[in-house]
Residue frames relative to the residue before (quaternion, step in Angstrom):
aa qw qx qy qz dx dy dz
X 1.0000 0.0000 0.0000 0.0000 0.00 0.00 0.00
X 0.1156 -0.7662 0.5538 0.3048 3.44 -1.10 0.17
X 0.3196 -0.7563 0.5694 0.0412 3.33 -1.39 1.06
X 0.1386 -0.6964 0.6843 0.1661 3.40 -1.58 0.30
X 0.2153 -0.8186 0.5322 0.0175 3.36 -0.69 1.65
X 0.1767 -0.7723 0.5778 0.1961 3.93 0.20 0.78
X 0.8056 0.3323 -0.1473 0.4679 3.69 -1.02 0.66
X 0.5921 0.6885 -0.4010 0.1206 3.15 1.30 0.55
X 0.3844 0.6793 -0.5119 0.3589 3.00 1.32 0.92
X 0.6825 0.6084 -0.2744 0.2980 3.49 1.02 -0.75
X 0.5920 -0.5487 0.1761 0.5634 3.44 -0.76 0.46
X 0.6661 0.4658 -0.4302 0.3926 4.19 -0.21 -0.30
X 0.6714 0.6079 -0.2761 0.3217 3.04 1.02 -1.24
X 0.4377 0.7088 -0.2627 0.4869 3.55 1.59 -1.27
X 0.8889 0.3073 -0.1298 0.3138 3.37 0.01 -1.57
X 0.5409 0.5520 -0.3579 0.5240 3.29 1.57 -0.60
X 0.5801 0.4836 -0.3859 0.5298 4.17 0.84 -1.07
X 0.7731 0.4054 -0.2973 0.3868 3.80 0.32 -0.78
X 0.7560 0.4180 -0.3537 0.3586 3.20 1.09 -0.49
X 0.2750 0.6642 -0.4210 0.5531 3.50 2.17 -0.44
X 0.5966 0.6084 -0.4055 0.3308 4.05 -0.05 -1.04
X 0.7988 0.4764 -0.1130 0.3495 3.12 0.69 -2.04
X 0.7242 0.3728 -0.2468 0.5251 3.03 1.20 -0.91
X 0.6099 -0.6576 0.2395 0.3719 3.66 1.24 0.75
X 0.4922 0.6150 -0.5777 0.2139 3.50 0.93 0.10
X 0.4688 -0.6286 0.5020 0.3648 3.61 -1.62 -0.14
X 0.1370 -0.7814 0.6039 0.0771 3.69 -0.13 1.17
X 0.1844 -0.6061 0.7674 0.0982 3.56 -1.69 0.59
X 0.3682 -0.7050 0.6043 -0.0483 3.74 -0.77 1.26
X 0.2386 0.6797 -0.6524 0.2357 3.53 -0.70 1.14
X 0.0556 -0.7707 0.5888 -0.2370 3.28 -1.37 2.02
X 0.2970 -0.7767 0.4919 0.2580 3.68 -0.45 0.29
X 0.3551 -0.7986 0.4407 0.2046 3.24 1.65 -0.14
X 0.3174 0.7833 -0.5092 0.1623 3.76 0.95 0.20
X 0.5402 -0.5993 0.5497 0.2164 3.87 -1.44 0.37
X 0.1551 0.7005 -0.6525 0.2439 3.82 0.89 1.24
X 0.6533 -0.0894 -0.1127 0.7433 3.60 1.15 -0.74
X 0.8910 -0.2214 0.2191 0.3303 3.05 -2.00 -0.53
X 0.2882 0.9402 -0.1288 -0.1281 3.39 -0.54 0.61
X 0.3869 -0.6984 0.4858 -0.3556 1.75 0.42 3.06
X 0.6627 0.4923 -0.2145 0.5220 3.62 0.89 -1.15
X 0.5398 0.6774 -0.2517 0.4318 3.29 0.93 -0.86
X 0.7140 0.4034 -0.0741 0.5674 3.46 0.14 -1.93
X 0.9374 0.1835 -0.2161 0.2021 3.75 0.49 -0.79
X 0.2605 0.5030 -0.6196 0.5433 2.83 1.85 1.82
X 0.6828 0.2148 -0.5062 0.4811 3.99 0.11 -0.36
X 0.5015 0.4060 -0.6598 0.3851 4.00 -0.29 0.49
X 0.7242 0.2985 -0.5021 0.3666 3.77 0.46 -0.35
X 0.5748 0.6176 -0.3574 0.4005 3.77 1.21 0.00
X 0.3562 -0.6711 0.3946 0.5168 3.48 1.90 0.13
X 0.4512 0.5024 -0.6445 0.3587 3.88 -0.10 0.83
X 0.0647 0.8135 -0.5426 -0.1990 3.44 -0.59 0.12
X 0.8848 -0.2907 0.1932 0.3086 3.15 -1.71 0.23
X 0.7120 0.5365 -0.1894 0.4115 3.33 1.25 -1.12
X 0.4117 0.8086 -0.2886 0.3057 3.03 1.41 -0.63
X 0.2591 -0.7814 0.5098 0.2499 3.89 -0.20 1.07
X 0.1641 -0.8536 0.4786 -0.1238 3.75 -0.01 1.42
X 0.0754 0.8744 -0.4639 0.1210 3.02 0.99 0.79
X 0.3735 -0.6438 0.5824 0.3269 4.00 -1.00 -0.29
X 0.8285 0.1839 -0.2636 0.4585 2.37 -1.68 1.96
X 0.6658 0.6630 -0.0961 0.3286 3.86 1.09 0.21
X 0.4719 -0.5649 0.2684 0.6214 3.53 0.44 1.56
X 0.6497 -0.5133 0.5055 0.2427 3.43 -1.84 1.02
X 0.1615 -0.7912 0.5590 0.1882 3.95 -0.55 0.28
X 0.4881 -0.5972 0.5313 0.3506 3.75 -1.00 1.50
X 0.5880 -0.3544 0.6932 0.2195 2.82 -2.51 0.19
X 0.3240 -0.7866 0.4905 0.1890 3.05 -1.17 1.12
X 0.5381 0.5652 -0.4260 0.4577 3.06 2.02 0.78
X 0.7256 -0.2123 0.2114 0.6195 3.70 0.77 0.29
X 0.9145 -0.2388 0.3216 0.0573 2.95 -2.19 0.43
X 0.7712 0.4894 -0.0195 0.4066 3.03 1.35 -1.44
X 0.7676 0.1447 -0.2502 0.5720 3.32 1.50 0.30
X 0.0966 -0.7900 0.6044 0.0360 4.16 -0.34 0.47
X 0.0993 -0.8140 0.5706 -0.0440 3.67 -1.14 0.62
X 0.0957 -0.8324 0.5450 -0.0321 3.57 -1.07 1.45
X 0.2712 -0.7618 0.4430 0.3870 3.32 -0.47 0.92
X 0.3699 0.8498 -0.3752 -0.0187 4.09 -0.73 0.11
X 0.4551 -0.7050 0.3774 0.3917 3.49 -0.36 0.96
X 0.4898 -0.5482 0.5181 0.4372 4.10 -0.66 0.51
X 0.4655 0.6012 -0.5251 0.3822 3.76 0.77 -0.95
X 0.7285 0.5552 -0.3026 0.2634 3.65 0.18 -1.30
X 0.0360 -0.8066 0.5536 0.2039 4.01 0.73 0.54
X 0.7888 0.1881 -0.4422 0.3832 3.64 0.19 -0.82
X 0.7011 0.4075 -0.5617 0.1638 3.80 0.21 0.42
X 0.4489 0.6693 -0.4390 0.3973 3.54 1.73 0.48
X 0.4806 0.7149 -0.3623 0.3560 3.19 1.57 -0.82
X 0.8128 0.4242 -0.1856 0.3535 3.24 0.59 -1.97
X 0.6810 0.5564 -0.3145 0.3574 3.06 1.08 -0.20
X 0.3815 0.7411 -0.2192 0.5071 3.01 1.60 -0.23
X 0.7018 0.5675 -0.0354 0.4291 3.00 0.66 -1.37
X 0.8687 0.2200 -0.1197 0.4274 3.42 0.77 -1.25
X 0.7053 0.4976 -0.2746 0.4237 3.14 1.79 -0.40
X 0.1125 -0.9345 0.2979 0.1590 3.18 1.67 -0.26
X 0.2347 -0.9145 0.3067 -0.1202 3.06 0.62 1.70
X 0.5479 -0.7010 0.4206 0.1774 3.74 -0.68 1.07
X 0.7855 0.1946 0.1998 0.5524 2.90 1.01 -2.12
X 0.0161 0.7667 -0.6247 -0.1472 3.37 -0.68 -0.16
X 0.1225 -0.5747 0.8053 0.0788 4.04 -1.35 0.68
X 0.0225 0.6791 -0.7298 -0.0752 3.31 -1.69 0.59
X 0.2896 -0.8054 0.5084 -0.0942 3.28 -0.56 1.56
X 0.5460 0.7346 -0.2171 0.3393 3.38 1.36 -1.24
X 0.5264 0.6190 -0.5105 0.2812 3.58 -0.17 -0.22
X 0.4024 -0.4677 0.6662 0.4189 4.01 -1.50 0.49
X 0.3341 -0.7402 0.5781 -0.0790 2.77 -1.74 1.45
X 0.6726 0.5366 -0.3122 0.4027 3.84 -0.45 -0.26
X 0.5919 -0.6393 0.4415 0.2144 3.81 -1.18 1.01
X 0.7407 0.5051 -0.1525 0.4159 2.96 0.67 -1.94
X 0.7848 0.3730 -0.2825 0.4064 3.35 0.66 -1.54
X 0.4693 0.6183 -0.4861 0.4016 3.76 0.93 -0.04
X 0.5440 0.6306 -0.2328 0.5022 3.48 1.07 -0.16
X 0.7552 0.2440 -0.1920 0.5772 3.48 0.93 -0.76
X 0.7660 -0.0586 0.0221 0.6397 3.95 1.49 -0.30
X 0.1087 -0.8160 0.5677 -0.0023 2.60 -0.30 2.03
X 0.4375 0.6745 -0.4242 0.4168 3.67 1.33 -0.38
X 0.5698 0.6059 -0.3450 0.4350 3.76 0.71 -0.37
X 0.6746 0.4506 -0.2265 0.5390 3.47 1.24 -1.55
X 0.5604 0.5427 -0.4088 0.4737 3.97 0.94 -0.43
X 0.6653 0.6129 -0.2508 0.3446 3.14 0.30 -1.41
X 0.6761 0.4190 -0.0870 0.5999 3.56 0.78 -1.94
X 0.9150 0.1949 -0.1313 0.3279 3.11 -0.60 -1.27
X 0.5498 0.6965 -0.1834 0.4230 3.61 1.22 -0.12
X 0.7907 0.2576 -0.0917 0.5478 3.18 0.27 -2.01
X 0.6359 0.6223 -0.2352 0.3913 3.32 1.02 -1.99
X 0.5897 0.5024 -0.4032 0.4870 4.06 1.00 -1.04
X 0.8328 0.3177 -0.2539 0.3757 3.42 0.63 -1.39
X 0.4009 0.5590 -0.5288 0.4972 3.79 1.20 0.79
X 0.5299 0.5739 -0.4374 0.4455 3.60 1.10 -0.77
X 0.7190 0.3694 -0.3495 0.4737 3.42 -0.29 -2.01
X 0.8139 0.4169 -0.3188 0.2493 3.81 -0.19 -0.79
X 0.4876 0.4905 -0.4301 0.5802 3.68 1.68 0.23
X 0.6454 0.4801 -0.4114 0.4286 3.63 0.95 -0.81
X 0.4741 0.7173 -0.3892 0.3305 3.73 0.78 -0.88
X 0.8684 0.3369 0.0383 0.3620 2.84 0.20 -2.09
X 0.6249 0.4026 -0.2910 0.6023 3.57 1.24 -0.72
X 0.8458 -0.4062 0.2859 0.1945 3.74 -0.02 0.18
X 0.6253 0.7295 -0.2460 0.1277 2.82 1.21 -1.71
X 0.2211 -0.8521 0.3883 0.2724 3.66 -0.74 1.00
X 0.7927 0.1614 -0.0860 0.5815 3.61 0.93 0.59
X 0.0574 -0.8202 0.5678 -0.0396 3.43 -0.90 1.75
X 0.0893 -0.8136 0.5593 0.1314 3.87 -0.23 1.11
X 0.0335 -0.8327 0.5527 -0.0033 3.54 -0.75 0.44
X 0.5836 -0.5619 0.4618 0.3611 3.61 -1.21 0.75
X 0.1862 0.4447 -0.8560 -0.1867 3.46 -1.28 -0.18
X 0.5912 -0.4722 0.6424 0.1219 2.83 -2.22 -1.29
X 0.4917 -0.6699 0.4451 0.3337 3.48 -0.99 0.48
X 0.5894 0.6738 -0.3472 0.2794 3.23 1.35 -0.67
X 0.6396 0.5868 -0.3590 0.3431 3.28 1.41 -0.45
X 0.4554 0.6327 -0.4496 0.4361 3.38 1.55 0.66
X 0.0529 0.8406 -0.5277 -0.1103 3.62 1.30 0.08
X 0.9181 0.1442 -0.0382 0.3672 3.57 -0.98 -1.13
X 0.1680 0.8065 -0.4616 0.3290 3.47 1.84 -0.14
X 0.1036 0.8108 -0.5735 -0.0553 3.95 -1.10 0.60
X 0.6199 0.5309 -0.3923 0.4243 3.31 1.29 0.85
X 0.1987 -0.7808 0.5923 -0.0089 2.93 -0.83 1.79
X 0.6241 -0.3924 -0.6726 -0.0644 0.82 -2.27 1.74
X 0.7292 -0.6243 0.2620 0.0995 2.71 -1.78 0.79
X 0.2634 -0.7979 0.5211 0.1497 3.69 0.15 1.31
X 0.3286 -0.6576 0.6143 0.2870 3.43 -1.67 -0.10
X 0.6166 0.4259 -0.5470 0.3731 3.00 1.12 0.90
X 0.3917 0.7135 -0.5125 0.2735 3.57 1.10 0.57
X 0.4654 -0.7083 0.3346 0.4119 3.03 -1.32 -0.08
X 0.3370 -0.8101 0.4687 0.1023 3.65 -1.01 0.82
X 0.4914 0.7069 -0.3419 0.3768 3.27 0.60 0.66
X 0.6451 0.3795 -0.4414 0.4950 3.31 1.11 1.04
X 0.0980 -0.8938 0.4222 0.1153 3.55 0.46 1.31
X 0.2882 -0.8230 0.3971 0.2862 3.77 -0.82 -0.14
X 0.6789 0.4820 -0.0947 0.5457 3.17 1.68 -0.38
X 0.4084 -0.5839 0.5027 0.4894 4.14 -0.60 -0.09
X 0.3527 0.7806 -0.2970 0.4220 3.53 1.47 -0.72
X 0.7425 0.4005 -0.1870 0.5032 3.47 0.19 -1.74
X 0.8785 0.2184 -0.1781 0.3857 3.21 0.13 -1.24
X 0.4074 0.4456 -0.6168 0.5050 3.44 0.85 0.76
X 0.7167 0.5181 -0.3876 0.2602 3.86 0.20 -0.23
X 0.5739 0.6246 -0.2230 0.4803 3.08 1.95 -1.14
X 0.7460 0.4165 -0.2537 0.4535 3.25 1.37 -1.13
X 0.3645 0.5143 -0.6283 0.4559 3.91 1.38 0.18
X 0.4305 0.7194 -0.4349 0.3286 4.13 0.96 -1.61
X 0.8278 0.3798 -0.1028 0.4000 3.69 0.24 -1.45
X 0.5740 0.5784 -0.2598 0.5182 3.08 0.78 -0.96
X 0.5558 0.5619 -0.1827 0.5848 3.49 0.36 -1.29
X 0.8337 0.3277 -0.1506 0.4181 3.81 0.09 -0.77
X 0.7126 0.4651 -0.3437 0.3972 3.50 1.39 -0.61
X 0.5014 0.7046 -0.2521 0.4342 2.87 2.37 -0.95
X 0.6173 0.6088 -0.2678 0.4202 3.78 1.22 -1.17
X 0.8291 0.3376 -0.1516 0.4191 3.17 0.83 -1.36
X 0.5575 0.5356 -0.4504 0.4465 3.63 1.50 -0.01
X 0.8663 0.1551 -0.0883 0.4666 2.96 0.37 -1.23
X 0.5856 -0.5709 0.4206 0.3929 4.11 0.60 0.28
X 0.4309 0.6804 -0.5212 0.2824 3.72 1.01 0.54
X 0.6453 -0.4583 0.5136 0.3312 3.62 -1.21 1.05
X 0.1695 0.6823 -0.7112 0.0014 3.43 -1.51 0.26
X 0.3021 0.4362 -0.8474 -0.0212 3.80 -1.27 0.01
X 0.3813 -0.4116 0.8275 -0.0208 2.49 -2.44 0.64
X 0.2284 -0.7281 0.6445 0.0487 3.27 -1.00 1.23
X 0.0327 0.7722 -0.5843 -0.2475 3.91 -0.59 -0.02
X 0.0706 -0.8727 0.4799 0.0553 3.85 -0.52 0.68
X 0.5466 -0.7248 0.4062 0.1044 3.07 -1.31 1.30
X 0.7044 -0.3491 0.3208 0.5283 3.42 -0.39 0.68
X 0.0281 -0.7243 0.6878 -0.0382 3.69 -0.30 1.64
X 0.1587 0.6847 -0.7113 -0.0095 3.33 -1.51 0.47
X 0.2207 -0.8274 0.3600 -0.3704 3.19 -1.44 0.66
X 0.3850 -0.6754 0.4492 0.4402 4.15 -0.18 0.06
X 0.6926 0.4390 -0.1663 0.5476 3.70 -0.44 0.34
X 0.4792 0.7394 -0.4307 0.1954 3.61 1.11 -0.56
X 0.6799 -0.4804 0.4506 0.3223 3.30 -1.35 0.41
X 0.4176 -0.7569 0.4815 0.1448 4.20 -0.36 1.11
X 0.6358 0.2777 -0.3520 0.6283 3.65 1.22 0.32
X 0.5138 0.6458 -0.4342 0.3613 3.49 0.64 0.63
X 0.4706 -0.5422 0.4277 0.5492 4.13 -0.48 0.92
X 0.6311 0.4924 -0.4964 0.3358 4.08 -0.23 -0.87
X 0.7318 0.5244 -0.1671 0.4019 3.60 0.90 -0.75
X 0.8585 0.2998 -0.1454 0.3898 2.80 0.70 -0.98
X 0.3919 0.5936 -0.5001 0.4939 3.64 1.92 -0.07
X 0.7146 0.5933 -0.2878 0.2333 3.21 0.59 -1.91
X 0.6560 0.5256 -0.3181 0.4384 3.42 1.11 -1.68
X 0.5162 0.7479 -0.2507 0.3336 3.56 1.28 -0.98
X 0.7880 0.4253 -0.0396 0.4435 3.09 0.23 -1.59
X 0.5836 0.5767 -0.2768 0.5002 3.52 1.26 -0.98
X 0.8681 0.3235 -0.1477 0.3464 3.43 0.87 -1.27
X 0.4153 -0.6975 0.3741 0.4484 3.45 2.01 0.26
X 0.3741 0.7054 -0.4705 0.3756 3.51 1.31 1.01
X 0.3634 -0.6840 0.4612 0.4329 3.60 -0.64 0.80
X 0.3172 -0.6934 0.6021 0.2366 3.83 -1.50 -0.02
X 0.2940 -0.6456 0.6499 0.2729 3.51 -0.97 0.57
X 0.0120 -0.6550 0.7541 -0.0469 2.84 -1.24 1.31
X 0.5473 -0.7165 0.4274 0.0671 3.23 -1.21 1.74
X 0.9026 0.1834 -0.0105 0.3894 3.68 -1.01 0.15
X 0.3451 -0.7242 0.4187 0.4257 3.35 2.34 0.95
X 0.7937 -0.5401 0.1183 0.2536 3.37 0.02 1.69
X 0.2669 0.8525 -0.3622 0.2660 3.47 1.96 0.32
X 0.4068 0.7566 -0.3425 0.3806 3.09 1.29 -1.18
X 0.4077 0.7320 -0.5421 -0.0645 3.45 -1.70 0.89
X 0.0687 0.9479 -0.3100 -0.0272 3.07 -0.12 0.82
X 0.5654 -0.5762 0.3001 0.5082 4.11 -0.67 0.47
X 0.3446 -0.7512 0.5615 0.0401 3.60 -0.52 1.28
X 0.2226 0.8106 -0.5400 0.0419 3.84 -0.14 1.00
X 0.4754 -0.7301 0.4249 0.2459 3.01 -1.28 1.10
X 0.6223 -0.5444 0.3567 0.4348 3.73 -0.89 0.27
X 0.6775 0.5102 -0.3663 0.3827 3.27 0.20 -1.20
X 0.6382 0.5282 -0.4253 0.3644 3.97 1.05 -0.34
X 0.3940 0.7226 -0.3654 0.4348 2.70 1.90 -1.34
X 0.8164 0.3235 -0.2492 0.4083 3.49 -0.91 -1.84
X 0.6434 0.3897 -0.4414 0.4891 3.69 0.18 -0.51
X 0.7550 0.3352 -0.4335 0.3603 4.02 -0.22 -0.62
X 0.3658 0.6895 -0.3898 0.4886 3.36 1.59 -0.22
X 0.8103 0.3892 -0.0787 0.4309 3.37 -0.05 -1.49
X 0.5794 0.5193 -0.2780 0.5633 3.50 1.19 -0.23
X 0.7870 0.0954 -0.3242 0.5162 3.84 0.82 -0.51
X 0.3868 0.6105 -0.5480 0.4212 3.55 0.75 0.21
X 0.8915 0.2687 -0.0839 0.3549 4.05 0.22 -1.20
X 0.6422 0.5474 -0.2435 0.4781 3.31 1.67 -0.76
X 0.9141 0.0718 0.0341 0.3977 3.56 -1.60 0.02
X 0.3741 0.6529 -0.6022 0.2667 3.72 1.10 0.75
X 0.4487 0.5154 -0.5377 0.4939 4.42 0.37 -0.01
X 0.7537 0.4255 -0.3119 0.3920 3.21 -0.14 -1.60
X 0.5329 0.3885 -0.3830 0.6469 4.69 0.85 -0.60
X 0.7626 0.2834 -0.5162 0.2676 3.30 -0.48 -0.25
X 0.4577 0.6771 -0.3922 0.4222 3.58 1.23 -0.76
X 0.7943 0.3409 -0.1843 0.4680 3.21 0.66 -1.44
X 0.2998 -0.6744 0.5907 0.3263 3.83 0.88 -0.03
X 0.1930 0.6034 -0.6656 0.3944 3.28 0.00 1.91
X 0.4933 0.7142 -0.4934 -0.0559 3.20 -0.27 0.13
X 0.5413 0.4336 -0.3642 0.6216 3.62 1.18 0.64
X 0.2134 0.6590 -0.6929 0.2003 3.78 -0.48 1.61
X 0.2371 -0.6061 0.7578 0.0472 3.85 -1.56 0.96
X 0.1264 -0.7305 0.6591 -0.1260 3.43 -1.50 1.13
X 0.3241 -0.7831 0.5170 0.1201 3.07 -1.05 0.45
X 0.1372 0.9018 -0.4075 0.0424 3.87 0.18 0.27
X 0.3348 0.6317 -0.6494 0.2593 3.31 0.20 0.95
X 0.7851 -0.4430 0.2469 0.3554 3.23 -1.73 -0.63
X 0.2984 -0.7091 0.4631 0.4401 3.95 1.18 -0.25
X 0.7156 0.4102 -0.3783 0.4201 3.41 0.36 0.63
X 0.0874 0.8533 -0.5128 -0.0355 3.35 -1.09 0.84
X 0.3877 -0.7638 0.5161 -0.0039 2.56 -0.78 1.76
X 0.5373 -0.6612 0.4147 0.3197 3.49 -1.38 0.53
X 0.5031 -0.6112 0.4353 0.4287 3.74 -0.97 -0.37
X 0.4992 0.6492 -0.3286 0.4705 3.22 0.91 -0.29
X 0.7111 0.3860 -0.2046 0.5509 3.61 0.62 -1.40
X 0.5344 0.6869 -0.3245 0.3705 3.67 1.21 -0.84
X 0.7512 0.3561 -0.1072 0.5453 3.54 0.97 -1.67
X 0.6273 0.5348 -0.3963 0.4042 3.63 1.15 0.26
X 0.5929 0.4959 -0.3677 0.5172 3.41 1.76 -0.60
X 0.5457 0.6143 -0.3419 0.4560 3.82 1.24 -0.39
X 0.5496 0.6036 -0.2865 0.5015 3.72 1.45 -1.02
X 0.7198 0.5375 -0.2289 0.3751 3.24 0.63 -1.13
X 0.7066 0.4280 -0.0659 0.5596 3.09 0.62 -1.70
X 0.5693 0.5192 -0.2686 0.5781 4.25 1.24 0.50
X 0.0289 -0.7846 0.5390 0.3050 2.99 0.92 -1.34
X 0.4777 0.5945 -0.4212 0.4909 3.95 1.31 0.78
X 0.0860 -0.7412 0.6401 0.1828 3.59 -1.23 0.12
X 0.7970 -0.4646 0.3134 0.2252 3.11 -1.91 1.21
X 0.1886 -0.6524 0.7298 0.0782 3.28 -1.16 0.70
X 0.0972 0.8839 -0.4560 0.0360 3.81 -0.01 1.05
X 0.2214 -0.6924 0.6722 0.1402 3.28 -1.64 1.00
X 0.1948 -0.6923 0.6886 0.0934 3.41 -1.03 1.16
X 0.1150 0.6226 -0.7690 0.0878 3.33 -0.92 1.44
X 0.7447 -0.4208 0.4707 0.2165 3.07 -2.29 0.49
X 0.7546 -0.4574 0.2864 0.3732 3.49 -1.45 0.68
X 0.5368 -0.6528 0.5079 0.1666 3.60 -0.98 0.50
X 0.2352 -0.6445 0.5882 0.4282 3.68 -0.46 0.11
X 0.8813 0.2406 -0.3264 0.2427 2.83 -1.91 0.30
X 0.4554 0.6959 -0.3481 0.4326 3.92 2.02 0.08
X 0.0326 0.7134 -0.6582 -0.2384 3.61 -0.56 -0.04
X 0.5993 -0.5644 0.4655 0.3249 3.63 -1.87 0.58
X 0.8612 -0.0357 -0.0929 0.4984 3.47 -0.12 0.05
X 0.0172 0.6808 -0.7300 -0.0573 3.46 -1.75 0.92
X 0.0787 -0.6941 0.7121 -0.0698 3.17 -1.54 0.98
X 0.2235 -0.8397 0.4795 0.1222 3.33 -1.27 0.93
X 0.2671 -0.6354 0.6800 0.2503 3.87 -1.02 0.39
X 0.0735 -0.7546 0.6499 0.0539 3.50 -1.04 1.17
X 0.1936 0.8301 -0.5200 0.0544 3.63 1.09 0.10
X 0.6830 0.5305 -0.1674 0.4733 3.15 0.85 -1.63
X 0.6364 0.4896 -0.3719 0.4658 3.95 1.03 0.23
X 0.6441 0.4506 -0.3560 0.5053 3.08 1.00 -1.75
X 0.6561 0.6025 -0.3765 0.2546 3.93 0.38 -0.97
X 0.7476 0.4204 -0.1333 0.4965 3.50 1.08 -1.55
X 0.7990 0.3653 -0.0305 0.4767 3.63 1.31 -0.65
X 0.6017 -0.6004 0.5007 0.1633 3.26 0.95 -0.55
X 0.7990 0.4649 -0.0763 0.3737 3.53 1.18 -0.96
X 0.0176 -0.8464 0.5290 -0.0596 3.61 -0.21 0.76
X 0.2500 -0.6657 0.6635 0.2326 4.18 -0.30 0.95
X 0.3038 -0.6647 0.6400 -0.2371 3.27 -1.41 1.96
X 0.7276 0.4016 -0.4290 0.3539 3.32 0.28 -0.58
X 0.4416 -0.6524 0.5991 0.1433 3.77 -1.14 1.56
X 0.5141 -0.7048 0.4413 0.2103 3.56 -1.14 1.49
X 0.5252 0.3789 -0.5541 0.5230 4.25 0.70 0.01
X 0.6073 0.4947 -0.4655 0.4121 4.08 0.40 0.11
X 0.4855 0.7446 -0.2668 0.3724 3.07 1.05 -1.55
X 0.7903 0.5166 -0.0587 0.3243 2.96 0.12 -2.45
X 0.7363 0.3722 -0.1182 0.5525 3.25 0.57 -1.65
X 0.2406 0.6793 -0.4457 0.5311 3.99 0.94 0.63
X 0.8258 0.5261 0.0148 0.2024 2.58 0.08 -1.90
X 0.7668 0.4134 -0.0917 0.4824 2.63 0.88 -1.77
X 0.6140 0.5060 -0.4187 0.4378 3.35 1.38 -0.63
X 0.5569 0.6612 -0.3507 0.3601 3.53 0.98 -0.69
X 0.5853 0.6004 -0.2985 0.4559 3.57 1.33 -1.20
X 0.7895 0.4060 -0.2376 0.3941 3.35 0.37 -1.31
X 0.5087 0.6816 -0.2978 0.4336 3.25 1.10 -0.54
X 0.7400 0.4529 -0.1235 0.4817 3.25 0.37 -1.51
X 0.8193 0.3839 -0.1637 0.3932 3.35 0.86 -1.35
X 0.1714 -0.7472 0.4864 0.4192 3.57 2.31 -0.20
X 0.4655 0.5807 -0.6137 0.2634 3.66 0.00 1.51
X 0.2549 0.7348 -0.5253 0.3452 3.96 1.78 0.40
C-alpha cells in the first residue's frame, strides 16, 4: 500500500514510517519540522529514513527521495496549509493515511493554546477533508490518554466517559475524537483513533519523563519530579506503539466495512502502571548514577495516575503491547549514550 504518515519526523512517527518500510509498504513522510524541541532530533530521525540534514527542505516543495531507495519520499508542510496538503494528495494518491502531526505536550498547551487549535484542530480538519475527497480508504490518527482527564476509573476503558478534559491539549484530541466521527458517519470514511499512554523509547521526544530523568541523572542534574513522586503512569514503549499502529492501519479494514464500522477508538498503551519513582530507579540502575531529586506538587493540567484497558484491541486485532519497562528502559538508555557519545 502506499501511505502518508504525518509527523514522520517525530518520535512515533519515525518508528511507524520505518516500520511501514519493513513490512514493504511505500510511505511518503510529511513534517513541519517546527522548534517545540530541538530540531536536530528531528533531521536525525529522517537521516535514518535516508533524508539527510543537508537536504534543502524548504516549505511546500516537490517531496525529496530517500537516499535509500524509492520506497520512502518526504515533504516538509504545516497541515495548516490546505492547498499544499491538497496537492499532495492529489499526486501521490494515497491508500492509507496515519496522521501523527499534531503540537504535542500538556504543560506547554497551557502557555499556547492557539498552537494546539491551529495544529491539532484546523490541520486535523485539512486531514479529514483531503481524506474525503481523495478517496482514501482508511484514516488512523493519534489521540491520547489525556483525554481521559478527571476520569477516576481505573483502568481506563474507551468506553468511559471522556468529557471532562484538563488541558487545551486534551480537548483538542477529544475534538480530533468527534470530528473523526462526524466525518465517518457523513461521508463513510474509516477512522480508529488510537489513544496512547505515555510512549517512551530510543528517539523519544526530550520533554518527555524518559528524557528528561535520564538526561538528568546522567548529568548529576537534579529532576523535577511532580506530585512528590505520587505520579503513575502506564509507560509504553514505542516499538509496541508502531506495531499496534501498523496492525490497525493494514489489518481487518474489508471485514469494518462489511460490518459498517467505520468509526472505532482504542486504547494502546502498556496495561500497567507503574510509578515514577520506581521508573527513575530502573533508569539508576541501567546508568549506574543516582537521582538528585526535587519533590514538587502536582502540575496543572497532569493527572496522577493513567492506566489502560486494551480489551477492545486484543479482541478486534489480536494485539496486546508486551514489551516489560527494565527492557524498555535499558533500550533507551543505551540509545542515549550512544547518540549523545556518553556509552
Amino acid at each position: 500500500m502506499k501511505i502518508l504518515v504525518t509527523g514522520a519526523a517525530g518520535f512515533i512517527g519515525y518508528h511507524v514510517s520505518m516500520l511501514l518500510l519493513a513490512n514493504g509498504h511505500t510511505v511518503v513522510g510529511l513534517d513541519s519540522i517546527n522548534d517545540y524541541y530541538d530540531p536536530q532530533l528531528k533531521y536525525g530521525r529522517l537521516n535514518q529514513l535516508g533524508i539527510s540534514a543537508n537536504e534543502t527542505l524548504a516549505f511546500g516543495k516537490n517531496l525529496v527521495s530517500s537516499h535509500f531507495g524509492a520506497q520512502f519520499a518526504f515533504i516538509r508542510l504545516q497541515l495548516e496549509d490546505l492547498d499544499g496538503l491538497s496537492t499532495v494528495f492529489g499526486e501521490e494518491k494515497f491508500d492509507v493515511v496515519c496522521n501523527l502531526a499534531a503540537q504535542v505536550g500538556v504543560r506547554y498547551s497551557l502557555k499556547n493554546p492557539r498552537a494546539y487549535i491551529d495544529s491539532n484542530i484546523v490541520g486535523f480538519l485539512n486531514i479529514l477533508e483531503c481524506c474525503k475527497t481523495h478517496g482514501i480508504k482508511h484514516l488512523v490518527y493519534a489521540s491520547s490518554s489525556s483525554v481521559y482527564g478527571l476520569n477516576d476509573r481505573i483502568p481506563f476503558s474507551v468506553h468511559d466517559k471522556v468529557d471532562r478534559p484538563i488541558s487545551i491539549y486534551a480537548a483538542s484530541k477529544k475534538s480530533n475524537e468527534l470530528m473523526a466521527h462526524t466525518y465517518s458517519h457523513l461521508y463513510g470514511l474509516p477512522t480508529t483513533g488510537l489513544r496512547f499512554f505515555t510512549v517512551y523509547g530510543p528517539w523519544g521526544r526530550p520533554d518527555m519523563a524518559m528524557f528528561l530523568f535520564t538526561d538528568a541523572i546522567a548529568k548529576g542534574k537534579p529532576l523535577k519530579v511532580f506530585n512528590y513522586g505520587k505520579m503513575k503512569r502506564d509507560f509504553t514503549y514505542v516499538s509496541d506503539i508502531a506495531e499496534g499502529v501498523v496492525e490497525v492501519m493494514t489489518k481487518n479494514l474489508d471485514e469494518r466495512k462489511k460490518a459498517l464500522q467505520q468509526y472505532k477508538i482504542y486504547n494502546i498503551g502498556n496495561t500497567h502502571s507503574v510509578s515514577l519513582l520506581d521508573f527513575i530507579k530502573e533508569i539508576e540502575k541501567n546508568l549506574g548514577k543516582k537521582a538528585k531529586m526535587e519533590l514538587l506538587p502536582l502540575q496543572p493540567g497532569d493527572v496522577e495516575n493513567t492506566w489502560a484497558n486494551v480489551d477492545d484491541l486484543v479482541n478486534d486485532y489480536g494485539y496486546r503491547p508486551s514489551t516489560p519497562i527494565k527492557v524498555g528502559v535499558k533500550n533507551f538508555v543505551d540509545w542515549y549514550q550512544h547518540y549523545f557519545n556518553q556509552g
